[in-house]
N, C-alpha and C positions, 0 to 999 in steps of 0.2 A: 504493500500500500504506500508506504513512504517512498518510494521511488516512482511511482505514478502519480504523485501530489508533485513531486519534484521536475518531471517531466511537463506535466501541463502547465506550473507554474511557470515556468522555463519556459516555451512557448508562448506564455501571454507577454512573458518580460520584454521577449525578442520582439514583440511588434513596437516596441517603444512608444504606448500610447500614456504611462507615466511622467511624471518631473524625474529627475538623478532621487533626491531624499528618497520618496515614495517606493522609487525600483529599489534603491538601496533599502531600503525597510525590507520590502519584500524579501528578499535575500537573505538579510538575520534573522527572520522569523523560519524558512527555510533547515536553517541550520538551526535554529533552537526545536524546533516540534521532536515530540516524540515520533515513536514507529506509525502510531494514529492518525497525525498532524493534528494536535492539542498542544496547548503551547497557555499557559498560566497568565492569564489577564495581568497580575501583580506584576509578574517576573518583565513581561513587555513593557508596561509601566516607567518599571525602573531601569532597565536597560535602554529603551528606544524612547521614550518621553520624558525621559528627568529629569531634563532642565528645560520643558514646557511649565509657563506659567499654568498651565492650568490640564495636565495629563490626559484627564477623562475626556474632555472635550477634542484635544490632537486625536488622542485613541480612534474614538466613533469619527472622527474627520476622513482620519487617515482610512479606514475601512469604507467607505461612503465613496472617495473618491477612488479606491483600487474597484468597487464595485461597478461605479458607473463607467471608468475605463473600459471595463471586460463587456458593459452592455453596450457601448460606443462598436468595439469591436466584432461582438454580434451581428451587430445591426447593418457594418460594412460587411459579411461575410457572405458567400453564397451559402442559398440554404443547400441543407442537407451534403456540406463540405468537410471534408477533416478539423477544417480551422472553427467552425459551427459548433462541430462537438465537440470538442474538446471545451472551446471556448464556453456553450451552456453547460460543461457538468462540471465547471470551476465552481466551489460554493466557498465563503468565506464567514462563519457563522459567533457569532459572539453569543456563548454560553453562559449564563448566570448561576452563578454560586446554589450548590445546594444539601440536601442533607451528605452528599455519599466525594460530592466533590469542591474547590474552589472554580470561582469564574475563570472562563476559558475562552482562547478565540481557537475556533477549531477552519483547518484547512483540509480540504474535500476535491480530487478529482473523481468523477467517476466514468472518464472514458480516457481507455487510453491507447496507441494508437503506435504500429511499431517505426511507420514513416518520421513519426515524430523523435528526435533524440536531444538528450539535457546538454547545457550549455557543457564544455568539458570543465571548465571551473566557473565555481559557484561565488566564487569572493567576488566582491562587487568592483568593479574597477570604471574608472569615469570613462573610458573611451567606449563602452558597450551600452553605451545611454546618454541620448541626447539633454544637453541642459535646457532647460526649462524656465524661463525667470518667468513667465506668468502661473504656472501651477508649484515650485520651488519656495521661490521668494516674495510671489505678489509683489515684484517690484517695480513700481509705476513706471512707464516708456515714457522716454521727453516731449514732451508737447511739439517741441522742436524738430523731432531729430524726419530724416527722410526715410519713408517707407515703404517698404516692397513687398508684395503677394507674389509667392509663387503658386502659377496655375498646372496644376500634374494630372494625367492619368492616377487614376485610386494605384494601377496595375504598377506603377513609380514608385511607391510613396516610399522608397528605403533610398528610392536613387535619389530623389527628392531630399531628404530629409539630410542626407548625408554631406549635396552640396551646401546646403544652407548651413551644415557644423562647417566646412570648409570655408566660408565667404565668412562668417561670424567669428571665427578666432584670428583672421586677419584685422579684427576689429575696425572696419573701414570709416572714412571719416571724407565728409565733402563739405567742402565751405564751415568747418567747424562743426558741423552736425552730424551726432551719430545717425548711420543705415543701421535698420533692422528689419528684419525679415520675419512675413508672418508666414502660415500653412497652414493647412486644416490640421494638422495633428494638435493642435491649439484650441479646436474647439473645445468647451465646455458642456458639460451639463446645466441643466435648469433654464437653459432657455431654446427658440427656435434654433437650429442648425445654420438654417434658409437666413434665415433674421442674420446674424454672426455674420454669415459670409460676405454679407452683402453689405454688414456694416463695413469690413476690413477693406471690401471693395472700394466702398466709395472714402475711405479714408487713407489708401494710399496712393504714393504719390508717381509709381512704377510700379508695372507687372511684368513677371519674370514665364515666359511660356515653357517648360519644360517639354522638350518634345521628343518623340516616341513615337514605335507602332501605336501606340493605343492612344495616343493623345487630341486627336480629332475625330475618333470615336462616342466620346463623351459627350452628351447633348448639351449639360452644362455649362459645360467651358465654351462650346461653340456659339450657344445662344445666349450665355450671361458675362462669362467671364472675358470673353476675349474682343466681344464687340464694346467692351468699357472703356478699354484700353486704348482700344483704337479711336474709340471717339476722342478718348482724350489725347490721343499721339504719344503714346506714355507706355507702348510695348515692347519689350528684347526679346529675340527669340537666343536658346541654345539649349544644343541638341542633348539628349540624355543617351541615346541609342546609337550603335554604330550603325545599322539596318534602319535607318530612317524611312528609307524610299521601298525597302525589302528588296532591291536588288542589288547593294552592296555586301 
């Protein structure tokens, strides 16, 4: 059982739809669970929240947001996929104290899958998770600085994801203002998707088309995201694929 909690966990990890902390949580709690995946409310507490002003409340956050993550990822998956199942029989359960036990967050896969294999190490290390400063640090973007959407095929979103670590640790800087770059991996929960997207839209100041076989595929981007752009003269293309045309 522990090794198929470890495998599906592993799997959700890789799709990088967490901040760095949060995957990293994931991963001590990983290594703390018993053979069950039970892991002692208290013990999490005081290892992973200790110097939270306010434990209880980080606790149930931090569970809330690894939850909607995995539903976020559902929701992209094809149904009836490997990535579907796995992804719905991830359960993440907070157990209340009772006669026979202490409170416990219990971790649950129940499908497992031999295509799927665990990261080869489990230590968390920052280059296998993209940083995060809107779900990390909530730390406010400059009113100032210049900013860019990248537009992807969903079927990109690692190739995606990876130039934007690429572009972002050059920490680039025009006229004094920091660039940062938005993507859908940024959406949140608790509100429209559609809403979100269209706010970033119209709040940035450059789109970046990331292109691919699959990239004008997308009804989306050819009806929403990319006639924006163009209205506003404010589009870069480059290429993600060496087979652009599918004849090289």
């Amino acid at each position: 059982m522990q090794q198929q909690i470890i495998k599906g966990f592993d799997y959700f990890l890789k799709q990088n739809e967490l901040g760095k902390t949060d995957s990293k949580n994931i991963n001590r709690l990983l290594q703390m669970m018993d053979e069950n995946g039970h892991i002692d409310k208290q013990t999490i507490l005081e290892q992973i929240f200790v110097t939270a002003a306010d434990a209880d409340a980080n606790y149930r956050n931090f569970i809330k947001r690894t939850l909607d993550a995995i539903a976020r990822l559902i929701e992209d998956s094809e149904a009836n996929s490997e990535a579907e199942k796995i992804l719905k029989s991830i359960e993440i359960n907070a157990l209340k104290a009772n006669k026979i036990r202490k409170a416990q967050l219990q971790l649950k896969v129940g499908y497992s899958s031999a295509n799927i294999q665990p990261l080869a190490n489990r230590q968390y290390e920052d280059e296998n998770f993209e940083p995060n400063i809107a779900k990390d640090t909530h730390k406010p973007i400059d009113e100032n600085a210049i900013r860019v959407f990248i537009s992807y095929s969903k079927d990109n979103k690692s190739d995606a994801q990876y130039f934007r670590q690429l572009f972002e640790k050059r920490k680039p800087v025009i006229d004094g203002k920091e660039v940062v770059i938005w993507t859908m991996n940024q959406l949140l929960a608790g509100s429209s998707f559609d809403e979100q997207i269209q706010e970033n839209l119209n709040k940035s100041d450059f789109g970046f088309g990331a292109l691919s076989q699959q990239f004008l595929q997308s009804e989306y981007i050819t009806t929403q995201e990319i006639p924006h752009f163009l209205q506003q003269k404010s589009l870069f293309l480059f290429g993600l694929d060496k087979r652009i045309d599918g004849n090289t």
